[in-house]
ROGUNU-307654 format. One line per 3 residues: number of its first residue (from 1); their letters; for each residue x, y, z of N, C-alpha, C. Coordinates in steps of 0.2 Angstrom, whole numbers. Layout:
N
NUM	A	X/Y/Z/X/Y/Z/X/Y/Z | ...
# end
This chain:
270
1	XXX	4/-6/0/0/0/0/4/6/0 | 4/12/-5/6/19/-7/6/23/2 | 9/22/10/7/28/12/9/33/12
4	XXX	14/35/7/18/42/8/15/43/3 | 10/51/3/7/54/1/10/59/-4 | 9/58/-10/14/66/-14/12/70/-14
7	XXX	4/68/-15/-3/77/-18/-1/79/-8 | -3/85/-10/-4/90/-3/-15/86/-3 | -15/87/2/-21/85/7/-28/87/2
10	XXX	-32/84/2/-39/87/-1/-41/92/4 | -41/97/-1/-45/103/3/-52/105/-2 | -54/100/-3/-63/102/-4/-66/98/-3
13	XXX	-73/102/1/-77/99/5/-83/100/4 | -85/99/-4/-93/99/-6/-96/95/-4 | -93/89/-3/-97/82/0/-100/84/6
16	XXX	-98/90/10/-102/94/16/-105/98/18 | -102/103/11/-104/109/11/-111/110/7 | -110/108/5/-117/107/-1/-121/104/3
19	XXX	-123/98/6/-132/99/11/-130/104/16 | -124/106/18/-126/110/25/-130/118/20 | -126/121/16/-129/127/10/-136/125/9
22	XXX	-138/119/8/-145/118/6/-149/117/12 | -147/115/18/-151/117/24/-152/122/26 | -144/127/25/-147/134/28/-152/139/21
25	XXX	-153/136/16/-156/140/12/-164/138/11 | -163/132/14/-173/129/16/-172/134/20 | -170/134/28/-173/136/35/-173/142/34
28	XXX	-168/147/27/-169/154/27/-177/155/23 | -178/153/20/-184/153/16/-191/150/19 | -188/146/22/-193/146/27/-197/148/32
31	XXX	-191/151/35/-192/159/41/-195/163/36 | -193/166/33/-195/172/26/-203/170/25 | -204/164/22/-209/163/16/-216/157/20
34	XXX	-212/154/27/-217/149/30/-211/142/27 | -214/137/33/-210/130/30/-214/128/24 | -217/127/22/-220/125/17/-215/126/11
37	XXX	-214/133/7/-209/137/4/-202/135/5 | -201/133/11/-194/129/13/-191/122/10 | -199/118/13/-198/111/11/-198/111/2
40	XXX	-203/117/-1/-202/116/-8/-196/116/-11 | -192/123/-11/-184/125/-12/-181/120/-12 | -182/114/-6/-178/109/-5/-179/105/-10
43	XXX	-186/102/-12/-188/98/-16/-186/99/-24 | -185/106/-26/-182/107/-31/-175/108/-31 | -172/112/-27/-165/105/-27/-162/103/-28
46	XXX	-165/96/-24/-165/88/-24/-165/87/-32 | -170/90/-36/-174/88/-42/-167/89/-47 | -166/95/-47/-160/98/-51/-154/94/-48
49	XXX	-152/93/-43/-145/87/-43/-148/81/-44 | -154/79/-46/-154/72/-48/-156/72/-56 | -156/78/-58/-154/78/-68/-148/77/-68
52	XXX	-142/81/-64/-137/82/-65/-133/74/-63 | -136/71/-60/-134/63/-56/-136/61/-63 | -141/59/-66/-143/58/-73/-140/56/-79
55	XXX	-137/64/-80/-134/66/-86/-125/62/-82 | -122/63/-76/-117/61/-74/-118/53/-79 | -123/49/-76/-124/45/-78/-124/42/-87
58	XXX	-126/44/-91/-126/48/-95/-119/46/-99 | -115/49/-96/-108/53/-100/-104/46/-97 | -105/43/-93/-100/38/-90/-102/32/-90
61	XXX	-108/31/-91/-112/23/-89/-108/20/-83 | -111/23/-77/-108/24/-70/-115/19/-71 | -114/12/-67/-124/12/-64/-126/14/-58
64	XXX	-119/17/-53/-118/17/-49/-125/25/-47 | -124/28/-51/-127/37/-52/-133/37/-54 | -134/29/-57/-144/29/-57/-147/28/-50
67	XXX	-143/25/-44/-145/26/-38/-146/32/-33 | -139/35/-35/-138/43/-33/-144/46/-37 | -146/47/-41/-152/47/-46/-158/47/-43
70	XXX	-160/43/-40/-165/39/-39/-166/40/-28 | -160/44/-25/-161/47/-20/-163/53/-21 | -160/56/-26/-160/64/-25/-169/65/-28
73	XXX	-172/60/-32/-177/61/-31/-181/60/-30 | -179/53/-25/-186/52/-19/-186/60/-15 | -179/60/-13/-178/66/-6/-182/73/-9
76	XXX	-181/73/-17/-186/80/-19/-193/76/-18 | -197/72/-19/-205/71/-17/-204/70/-9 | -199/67/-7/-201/69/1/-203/76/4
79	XXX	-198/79/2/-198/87/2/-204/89/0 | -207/88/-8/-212/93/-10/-219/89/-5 | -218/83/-4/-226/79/-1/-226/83/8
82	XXX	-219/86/8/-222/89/16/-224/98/16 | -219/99/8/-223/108/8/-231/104/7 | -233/101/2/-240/100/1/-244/98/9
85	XXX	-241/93/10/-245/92/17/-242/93/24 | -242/97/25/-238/104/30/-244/104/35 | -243/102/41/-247/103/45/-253/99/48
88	XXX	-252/92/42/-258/89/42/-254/81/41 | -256/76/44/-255/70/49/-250/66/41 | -244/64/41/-242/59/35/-246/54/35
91	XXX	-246/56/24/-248/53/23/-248/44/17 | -249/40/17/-247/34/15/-243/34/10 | -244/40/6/-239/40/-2/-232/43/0
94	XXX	-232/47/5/-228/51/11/-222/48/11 | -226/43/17/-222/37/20/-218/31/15 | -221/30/9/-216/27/4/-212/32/1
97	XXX	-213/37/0/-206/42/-3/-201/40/3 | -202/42/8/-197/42/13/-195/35/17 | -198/30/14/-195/25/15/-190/24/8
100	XXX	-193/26/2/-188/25/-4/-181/29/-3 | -182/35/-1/-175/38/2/-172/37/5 | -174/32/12/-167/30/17/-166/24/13
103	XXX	-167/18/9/-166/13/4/-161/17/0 | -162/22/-5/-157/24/-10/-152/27/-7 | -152/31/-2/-147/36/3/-143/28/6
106	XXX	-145/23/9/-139/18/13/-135/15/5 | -140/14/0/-136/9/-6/-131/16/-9 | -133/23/-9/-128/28/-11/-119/27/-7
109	XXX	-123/27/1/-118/28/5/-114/22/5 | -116/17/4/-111/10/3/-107/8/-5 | -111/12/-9/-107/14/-15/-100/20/-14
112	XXX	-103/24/-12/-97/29/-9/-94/27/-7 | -93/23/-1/-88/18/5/-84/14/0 | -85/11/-8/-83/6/-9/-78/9/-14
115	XXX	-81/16/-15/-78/21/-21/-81/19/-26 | -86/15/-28/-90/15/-34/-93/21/-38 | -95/26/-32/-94/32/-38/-91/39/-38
118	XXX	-84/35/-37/-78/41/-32/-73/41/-39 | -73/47/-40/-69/49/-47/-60/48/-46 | -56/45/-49/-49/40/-45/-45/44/-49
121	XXX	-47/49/-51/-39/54/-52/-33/54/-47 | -37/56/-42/-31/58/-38/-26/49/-37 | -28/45/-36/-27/38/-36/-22/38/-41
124	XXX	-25/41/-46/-20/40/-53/-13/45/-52 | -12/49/-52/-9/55/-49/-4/50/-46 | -7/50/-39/-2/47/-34/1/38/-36
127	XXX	0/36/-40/3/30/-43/9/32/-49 | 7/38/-52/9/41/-58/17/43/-53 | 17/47/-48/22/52/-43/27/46/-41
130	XXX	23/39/-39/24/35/-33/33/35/-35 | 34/33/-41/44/33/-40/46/39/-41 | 43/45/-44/46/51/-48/50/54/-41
133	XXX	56/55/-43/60/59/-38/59/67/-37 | 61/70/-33/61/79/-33/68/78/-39 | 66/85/-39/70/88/-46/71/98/-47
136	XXX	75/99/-48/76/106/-47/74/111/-52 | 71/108/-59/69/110/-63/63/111/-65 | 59/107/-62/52/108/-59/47/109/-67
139	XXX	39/114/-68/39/112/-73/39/114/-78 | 37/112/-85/39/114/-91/33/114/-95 | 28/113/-93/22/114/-98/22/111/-105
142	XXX	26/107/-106/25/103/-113/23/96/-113 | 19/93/-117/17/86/-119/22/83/-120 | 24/76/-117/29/72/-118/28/64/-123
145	XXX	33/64/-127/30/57/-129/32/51/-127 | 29/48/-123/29/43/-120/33/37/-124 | 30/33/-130/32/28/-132/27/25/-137
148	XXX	28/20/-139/24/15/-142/22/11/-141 | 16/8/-144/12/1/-142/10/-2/-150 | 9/-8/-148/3/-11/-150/-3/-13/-151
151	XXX	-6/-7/-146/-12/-10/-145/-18/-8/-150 | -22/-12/-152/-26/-8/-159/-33/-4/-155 | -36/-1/-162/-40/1/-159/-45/1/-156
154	XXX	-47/-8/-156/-53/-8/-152/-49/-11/-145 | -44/-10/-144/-43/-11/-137/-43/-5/-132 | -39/0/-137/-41/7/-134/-47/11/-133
157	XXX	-53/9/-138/-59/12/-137/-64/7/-132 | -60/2/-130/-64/-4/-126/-61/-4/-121 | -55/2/-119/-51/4/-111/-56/9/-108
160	XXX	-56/12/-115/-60/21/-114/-68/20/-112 | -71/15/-112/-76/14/-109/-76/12/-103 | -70/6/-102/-72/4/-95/-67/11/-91
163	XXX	-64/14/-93/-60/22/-88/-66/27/-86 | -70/26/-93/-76/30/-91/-81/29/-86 | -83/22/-86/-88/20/-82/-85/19/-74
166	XXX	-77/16/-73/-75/17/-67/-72/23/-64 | -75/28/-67/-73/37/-67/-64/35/-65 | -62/32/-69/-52/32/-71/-52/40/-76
169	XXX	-57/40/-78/-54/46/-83/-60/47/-88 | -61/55/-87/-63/56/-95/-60/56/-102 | -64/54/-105/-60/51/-111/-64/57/-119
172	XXX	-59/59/-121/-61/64/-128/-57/60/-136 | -65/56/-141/-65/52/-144/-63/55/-150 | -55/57/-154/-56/58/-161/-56/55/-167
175	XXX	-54/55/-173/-56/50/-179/-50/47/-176 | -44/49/-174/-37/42/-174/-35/44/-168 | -39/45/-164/-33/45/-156/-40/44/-149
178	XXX	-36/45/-145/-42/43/-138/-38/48/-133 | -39/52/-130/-37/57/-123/-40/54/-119 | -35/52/-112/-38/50/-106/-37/56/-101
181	XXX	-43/57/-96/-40/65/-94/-43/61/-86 | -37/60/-83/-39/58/-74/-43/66/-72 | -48/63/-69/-53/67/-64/-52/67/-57
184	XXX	-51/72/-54/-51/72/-47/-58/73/-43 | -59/70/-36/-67/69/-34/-65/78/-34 | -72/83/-36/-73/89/-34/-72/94/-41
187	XXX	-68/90/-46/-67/94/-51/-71/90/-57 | -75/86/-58/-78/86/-62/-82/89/-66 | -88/91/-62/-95/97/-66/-93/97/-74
190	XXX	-87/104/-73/-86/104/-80/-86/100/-86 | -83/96/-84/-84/88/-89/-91/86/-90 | -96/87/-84/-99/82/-84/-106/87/-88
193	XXX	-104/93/-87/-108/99/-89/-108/101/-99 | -102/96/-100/-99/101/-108/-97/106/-107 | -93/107/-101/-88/114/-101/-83/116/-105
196	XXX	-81/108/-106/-72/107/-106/-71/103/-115 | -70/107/-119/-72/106/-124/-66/103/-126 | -59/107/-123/-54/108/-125/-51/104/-120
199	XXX	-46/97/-120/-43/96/-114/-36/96/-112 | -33/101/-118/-27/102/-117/-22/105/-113 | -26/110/-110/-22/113/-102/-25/108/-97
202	XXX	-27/103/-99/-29/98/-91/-23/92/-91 | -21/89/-86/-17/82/-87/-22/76/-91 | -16/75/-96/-22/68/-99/-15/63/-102
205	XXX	-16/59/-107/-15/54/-110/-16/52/-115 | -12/55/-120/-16/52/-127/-13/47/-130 | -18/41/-134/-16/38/-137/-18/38/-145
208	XXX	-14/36/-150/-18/39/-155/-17/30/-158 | -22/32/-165/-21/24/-168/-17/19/-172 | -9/24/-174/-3/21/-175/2/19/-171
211	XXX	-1/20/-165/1/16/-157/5/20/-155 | 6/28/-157/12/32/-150/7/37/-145 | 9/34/-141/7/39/-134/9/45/-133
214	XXX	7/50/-128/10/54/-125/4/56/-122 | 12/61/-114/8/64/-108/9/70/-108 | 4/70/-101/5/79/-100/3/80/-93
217	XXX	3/82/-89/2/86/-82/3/94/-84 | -6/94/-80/-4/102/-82/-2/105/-75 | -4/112/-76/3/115/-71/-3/117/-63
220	XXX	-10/115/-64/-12/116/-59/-12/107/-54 | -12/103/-60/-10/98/-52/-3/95/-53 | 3/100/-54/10/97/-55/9/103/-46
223	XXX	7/108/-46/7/113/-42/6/108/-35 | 0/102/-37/-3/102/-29/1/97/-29 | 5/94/-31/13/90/-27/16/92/-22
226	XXX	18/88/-18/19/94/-9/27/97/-14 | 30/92/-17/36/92/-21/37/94/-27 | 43/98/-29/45/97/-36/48/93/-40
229	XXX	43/90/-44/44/83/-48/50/84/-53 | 49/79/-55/54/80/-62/48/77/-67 | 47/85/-68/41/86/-75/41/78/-82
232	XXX	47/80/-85/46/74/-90/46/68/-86 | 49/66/-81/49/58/-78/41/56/-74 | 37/63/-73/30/64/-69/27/62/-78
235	XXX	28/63/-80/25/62/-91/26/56/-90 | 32/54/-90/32/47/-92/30/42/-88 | 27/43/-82/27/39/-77/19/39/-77
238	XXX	14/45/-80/11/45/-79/9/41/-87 | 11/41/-95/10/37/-98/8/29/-98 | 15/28/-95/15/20/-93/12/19/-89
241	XXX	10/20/-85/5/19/-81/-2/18/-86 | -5/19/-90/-10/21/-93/-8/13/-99 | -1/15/-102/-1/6/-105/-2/1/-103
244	XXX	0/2/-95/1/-4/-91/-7/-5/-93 | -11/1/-89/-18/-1/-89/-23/-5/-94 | -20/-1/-102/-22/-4/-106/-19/-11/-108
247	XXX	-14/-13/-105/-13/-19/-107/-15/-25/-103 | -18/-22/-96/-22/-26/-92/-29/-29/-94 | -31/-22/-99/-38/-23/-100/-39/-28/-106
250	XXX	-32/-27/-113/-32/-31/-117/-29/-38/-118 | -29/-40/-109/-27/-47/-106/-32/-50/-102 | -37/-46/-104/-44/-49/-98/-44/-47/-91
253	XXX	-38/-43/-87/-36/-42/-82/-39/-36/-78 | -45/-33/-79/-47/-24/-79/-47/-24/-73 | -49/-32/-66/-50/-30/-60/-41/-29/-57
256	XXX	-36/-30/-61/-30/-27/-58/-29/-19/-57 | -35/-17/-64/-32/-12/-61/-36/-8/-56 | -42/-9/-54/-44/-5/-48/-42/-9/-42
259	XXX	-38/-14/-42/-35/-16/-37/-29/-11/-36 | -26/-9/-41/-19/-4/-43/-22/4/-36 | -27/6/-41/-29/11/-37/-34/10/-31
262	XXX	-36/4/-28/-39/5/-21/-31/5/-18 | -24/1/-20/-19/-1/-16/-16/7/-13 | -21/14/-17/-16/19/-15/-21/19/-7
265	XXX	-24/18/-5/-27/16/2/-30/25/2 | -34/29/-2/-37/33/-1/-42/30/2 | -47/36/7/-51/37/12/-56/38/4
268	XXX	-63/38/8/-69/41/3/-71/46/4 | -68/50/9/-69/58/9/-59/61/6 | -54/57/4/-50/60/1/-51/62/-7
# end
């Protein structure tokens, strides 16, 4: 198991800050407008993070996200069924929303524990560093080319799915190449939103389909290294990792690799 850590500490805390924001913004609306107008804000919400859980779903064929999906909008009809019956005794259609919400919240929260819908950038990162020594020249902002393979292209566009699906990477598909771009939990949206049209200022991996690779680390997560790497050996180290992977997958072997990345022993709030 990886314990010496190379990334500096996660410091974002949406996983907390976000219901607690959404609690104090019922109870202020509430105060202001009556509970009723509270519980509904909340119930809309809920509604809108579970389009966005959807479409998450969507872009990654996560199945894990049709669950997350499927809490956020029981919790929005919980919500709306108590602004509607505010005052008056719960009632039976009530009590099935709210029993479907603590079923999809516990299957959420044991998927979270298990990192089944935990984005393993940072995972990748930290395996990428794990031999890379300090270096005085720190970085240089350029794509490096890694190397060559053999691997054709239905092995690469049959990686990029299963990368997609177990959030290893977003993947940008063109006529003769495949870019894998490791996600960190917290920086997603943008990908998940079609922000990110371009992903050449972000770290990625491409492979194209005359078999030569190359890497890149951009300069905002060479930055969150407690250390200064040695930029081209952080490239190439972050490359071969990514052959390796592919070559795991086209040997039948795909549980080595999230075996690879549970061994960095992150937490599910890291």
């Amino acid at each position: 198991m990886y314990t010496l850590r190379k990334l500096k500490p996660n410091r974002t805390y949406g996983w907390i800050l976000v219901p607690i924001g959404l609690m104090a913004v019922m109870l202020a609306v509430g105060a202001l407008f009556g509970a009723p107008a509270g519980f509904a804000v909340g119930g809309a919400v809920f509604t809108l993070y579970s389009a966005y859980s959807c479409l998450t779903f969507v872009r990654t064929a996560n199945a894990g996200f049709i669950v997350v999906t499927l809490f956020q909008l029981s919790a929005g009809l919980v919500a709306f069924s108590w602004a509607l019956a505010y005052g008056q005794r719960p009632n039976r259609l009530g009590l099935v929303f709210v029993a479907c919400m603590l079923f999809f919240m516990a299957w959420m929260v044991l998927l979270a524990a298990t990192k089944k819908i935990r984005w393993r950038g940072r995972e990748v990162l930290e395996l990428a560093a794990a031999e890379v020594e300090q270096a005085q020249n720190g970085y240089t902002g350029r794509p490096l080319p890694v190397g060559k393979t053999d691997f054709t292209q239905d092995h690469i566009l049959g990686f990029a799915e299963f990368a997609r699906r177990h959030l290893i990477a977003i993947t940008y598909v063109g006529r003769d190449r495949v870019a894998f771009v490791p996600v960190r939990e917290g920086n997603e949206p943008a990908f998940i939103l079609g922000l990110k049209d371009d992903y050449t200022d972000e770290t990625w991996v491409c492979f194209d389909f005359a078999g030569n690779v190359s890497a890149n680390v951009s300069q905002r997560d060479y930055l969150d290294f407690r250390e200064a790497l040695s930029f081209d050996k952080l490239c190439q180290s972050l490359g071969d990792l990514f052959v390796e992977f592919v070559g795991l997958f086209q040997r039948g072997e795909s549980v080595r690799i999230l075996d690879r990345l549970d061994a960095v022993g992150l937490s599910m709030f890291e």
